[in-house]
Every structure is written in C-alpha cells, then in structure tokens.
DSSP file (Angstrom, degrees, kcal/mol; ACC not computed):
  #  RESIDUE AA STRUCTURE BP1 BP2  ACC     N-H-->O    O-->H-N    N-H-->O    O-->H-N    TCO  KAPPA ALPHA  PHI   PSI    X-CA   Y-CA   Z-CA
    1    1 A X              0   0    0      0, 0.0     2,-0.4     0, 0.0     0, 0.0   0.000 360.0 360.0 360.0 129.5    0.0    0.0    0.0
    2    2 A X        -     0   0    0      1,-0.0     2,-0.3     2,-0.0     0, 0.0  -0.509 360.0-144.1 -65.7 103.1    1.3    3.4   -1.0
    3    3 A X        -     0   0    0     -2,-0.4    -1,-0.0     1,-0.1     0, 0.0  -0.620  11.2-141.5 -89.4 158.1    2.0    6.3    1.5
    4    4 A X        +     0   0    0     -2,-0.3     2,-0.2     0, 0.0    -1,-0.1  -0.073  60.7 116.4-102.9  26.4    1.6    9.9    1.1
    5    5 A X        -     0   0    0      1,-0.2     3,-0.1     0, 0.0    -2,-0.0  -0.394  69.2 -90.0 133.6 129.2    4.6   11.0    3.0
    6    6 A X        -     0   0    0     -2,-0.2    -1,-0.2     1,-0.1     2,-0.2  -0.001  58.9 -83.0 -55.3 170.2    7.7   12.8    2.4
    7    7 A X        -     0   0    0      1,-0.1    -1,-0.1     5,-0.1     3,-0.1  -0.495  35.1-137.2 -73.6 160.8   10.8   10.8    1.4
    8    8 A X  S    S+     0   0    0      1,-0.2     2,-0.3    -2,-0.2    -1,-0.1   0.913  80.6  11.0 -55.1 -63.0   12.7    9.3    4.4
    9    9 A X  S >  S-     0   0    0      1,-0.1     3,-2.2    -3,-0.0    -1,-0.2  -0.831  75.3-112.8-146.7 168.2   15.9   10.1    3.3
   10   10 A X  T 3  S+     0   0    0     -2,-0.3     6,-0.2     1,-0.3    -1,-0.1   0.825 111.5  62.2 -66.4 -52.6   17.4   12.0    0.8
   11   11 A X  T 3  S+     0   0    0      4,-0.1    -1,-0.3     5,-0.1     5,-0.1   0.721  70.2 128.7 -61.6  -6.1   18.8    9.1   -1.1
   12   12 A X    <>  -     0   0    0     -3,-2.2     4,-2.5     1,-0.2     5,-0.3  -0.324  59.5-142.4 -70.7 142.0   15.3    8.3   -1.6
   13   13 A X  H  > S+     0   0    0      1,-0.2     4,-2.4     2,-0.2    -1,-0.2   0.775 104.7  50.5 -74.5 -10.3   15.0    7.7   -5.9
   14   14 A X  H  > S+     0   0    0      2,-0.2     4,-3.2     3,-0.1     5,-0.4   0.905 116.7  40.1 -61.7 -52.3   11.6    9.3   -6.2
   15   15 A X  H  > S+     0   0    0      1,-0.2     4,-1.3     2,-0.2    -2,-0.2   0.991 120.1  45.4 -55.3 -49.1   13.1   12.5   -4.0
   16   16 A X  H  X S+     0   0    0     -4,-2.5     4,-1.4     2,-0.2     5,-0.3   0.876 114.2  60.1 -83.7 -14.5   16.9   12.3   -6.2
   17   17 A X  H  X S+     0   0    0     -4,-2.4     4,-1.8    -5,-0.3    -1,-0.2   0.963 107.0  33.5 -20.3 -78.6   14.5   12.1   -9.3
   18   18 A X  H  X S+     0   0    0     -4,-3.2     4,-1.3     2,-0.2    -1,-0.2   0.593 116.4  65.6 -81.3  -8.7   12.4   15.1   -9.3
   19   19 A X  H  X S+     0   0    0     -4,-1.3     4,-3.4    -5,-0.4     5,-0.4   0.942 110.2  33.5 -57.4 -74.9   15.7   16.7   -7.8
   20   20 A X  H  X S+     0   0    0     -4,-1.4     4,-0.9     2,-0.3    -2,-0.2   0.775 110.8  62.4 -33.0 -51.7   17.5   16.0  -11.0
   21   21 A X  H >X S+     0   0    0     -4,-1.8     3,-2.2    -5,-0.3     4,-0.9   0.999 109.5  39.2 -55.6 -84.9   14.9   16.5  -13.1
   22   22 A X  H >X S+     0   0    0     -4,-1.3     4,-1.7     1,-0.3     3,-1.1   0.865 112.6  60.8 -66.2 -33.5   14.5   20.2  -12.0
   23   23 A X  H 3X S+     0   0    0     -4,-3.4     4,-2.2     1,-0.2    -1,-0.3   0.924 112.9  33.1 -19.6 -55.2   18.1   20.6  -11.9
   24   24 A X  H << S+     0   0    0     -3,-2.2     4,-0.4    -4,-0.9    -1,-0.2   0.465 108.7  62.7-104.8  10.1   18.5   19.9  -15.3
   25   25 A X  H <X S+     0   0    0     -3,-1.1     4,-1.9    -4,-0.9     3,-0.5   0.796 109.6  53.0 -92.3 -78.7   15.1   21.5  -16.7
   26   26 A X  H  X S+     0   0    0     -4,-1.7     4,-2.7     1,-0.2    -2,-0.2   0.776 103.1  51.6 -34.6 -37.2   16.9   24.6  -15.2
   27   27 A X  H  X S+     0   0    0     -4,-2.2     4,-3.3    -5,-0.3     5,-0.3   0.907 106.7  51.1 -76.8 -35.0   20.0   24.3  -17.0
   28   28 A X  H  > S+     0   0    0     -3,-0.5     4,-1.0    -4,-0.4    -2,-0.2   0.859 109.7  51.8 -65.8 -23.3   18.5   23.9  -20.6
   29   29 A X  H  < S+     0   0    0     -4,-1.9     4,-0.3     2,-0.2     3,-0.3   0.988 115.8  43.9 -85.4 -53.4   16.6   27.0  -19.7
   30   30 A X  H >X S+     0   0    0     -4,-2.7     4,-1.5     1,-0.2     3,-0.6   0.811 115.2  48.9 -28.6 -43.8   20.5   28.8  -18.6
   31   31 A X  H 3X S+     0   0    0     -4,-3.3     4,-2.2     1,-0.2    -1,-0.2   0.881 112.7  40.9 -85.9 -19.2   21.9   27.5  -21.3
   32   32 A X  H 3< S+     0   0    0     -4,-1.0    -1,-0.2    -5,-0.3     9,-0.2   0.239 119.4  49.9 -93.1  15.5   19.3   28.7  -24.0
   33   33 A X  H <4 S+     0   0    0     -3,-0.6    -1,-0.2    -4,-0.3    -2,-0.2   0.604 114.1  43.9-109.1 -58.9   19.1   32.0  -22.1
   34   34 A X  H  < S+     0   0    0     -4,-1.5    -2,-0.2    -5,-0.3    -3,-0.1   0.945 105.9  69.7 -73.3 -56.2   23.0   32.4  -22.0
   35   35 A X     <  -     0   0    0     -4,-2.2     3,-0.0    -5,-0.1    -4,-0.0  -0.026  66.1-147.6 -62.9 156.4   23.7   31.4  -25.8
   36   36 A X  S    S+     0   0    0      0, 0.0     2,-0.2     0, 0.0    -1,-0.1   0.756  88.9  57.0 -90.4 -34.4   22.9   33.3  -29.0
   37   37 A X  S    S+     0   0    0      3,-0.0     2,-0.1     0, 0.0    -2,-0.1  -0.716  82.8  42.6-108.0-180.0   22.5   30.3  -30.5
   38   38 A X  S    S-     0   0    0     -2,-0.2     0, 0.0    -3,-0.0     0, 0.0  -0.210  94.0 -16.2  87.6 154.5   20.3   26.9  -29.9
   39   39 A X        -     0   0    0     -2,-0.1     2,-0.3     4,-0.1     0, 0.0   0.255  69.9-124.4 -13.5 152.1   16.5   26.4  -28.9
   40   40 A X     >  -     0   0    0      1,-0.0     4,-2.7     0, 0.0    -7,-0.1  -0.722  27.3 -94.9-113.2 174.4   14.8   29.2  -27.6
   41   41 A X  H  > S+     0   0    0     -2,-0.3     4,-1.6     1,-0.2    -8,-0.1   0.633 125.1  44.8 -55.1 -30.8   12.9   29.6  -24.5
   42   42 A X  H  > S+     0   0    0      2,-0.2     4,-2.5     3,-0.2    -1,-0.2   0.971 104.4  58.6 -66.5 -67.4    9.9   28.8  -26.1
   43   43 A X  H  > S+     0   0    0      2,-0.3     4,-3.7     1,-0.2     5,-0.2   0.885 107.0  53.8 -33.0 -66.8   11.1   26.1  -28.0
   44   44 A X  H  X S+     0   0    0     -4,-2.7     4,-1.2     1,-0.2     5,-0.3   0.923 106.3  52.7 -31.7 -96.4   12.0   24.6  -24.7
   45   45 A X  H  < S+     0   0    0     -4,-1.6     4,-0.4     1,-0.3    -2,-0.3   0.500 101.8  53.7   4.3 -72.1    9.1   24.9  -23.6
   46   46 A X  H >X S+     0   0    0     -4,-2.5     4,-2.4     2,-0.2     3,-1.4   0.929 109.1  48.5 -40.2 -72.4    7.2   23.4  -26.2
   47   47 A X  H 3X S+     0   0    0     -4,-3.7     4,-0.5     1,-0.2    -2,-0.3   0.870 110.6  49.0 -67.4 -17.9    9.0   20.2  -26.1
   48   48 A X  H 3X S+     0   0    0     -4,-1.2     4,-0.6    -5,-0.2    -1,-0.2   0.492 111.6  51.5-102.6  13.5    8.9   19.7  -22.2
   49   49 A X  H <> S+     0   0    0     -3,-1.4     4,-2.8    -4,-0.4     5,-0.5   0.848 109.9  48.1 -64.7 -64.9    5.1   20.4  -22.2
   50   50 A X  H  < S+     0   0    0     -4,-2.4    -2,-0.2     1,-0.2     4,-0.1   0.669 121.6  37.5 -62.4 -12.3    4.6   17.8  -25.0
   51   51 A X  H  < S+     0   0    0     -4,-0.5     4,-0.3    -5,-0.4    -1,-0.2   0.780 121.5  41.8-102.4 -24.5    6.8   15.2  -22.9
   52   52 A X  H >X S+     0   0    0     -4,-0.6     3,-0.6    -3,-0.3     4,-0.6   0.805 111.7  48.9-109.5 -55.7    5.7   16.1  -19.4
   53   53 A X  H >X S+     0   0    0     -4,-2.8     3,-1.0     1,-0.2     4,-0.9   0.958 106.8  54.9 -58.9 -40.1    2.0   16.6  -19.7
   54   54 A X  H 3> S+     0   0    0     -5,-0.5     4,-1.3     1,-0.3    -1,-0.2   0.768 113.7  47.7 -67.3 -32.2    1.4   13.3  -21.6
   55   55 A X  H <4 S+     0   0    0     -3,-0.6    -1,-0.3    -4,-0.3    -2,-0.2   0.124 111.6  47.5 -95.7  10.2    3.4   11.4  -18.4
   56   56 A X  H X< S+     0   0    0     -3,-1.0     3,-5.1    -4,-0.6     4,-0.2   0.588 105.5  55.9 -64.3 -95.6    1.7   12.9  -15.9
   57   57 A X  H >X S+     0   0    0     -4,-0.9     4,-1.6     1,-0.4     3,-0.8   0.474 117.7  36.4   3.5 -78.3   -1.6   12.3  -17.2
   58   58 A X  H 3X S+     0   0    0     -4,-1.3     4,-0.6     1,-0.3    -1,-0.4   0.556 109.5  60.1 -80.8  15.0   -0.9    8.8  -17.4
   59   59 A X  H <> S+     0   0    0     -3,-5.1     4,-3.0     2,-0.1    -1,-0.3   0.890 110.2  40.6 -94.3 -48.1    0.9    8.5  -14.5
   60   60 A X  H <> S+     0   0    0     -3,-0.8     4,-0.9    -4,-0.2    -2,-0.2   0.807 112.8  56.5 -71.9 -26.2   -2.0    9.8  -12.3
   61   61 A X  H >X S+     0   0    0     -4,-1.6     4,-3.5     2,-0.2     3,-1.1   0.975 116.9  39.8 -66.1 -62.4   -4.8    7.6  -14.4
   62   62 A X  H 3< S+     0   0    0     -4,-0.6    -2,-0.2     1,-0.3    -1,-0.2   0.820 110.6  50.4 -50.6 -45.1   -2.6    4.7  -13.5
   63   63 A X  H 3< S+     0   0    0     -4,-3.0    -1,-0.3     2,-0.2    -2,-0.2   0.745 108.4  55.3 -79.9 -22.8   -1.8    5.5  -10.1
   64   64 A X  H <<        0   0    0     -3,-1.1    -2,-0.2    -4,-0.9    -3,-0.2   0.858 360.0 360.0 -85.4 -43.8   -6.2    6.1   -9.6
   65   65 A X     <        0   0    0     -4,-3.5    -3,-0.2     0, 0.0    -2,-0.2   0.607 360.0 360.0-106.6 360.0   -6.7    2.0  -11.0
C-alpha cells in the first residue's frame, strides 16, 4: 500500500528524481538563455510540455486504477 509522506531520506530515488529533473530542466533553460544560439525559451518549452503533460496524465490515471 502506498503512502503519502515525504521521502525518508534523501537518497530516496523518487526525492533524487524530481531533484535532477528540476536541476536539469533549469540548466537547458540557462543555457538557452545564455547562448545566442540553440533552442529558444519557447522552444524549450514546447518540447517539455509535450513530454511532461502526456506522463503525468498517465501517471495519475494509473496511479487512480
């Protein structure tokens, strides 16, 4: 059965996941801020909307049955 609880410990991989994850969400938006060239902000944008909504969504559908 599944608890609703913070992580235990820091090493937990859900907790260094979404750590990582925003880590590194942040750094493509720094580096595509800092450079003249590459994606734009938008662009960004775009693609982690179209990758991120579509895995929530099913993550939460899944996690409900």
């Amino acid at each position: 059965m599944a608890t609703d609880s913070a992580p235990v410990s820091w090493t937990d991989p859900n907790y260094v996941a979404a750590v990582v994850g925003v880590l590194a969400v942040g750094a493509l938006y720094f580096y595509s801020a800092w450079t003249g060239s590459g994606p734009t902000t938008d662009e960004i944008t775009f693609v982690l909307l179209a990758v991120f909504l579509p895995t929530t969504l099913a993550y939460e559908i899944a996690r409900r049955f």
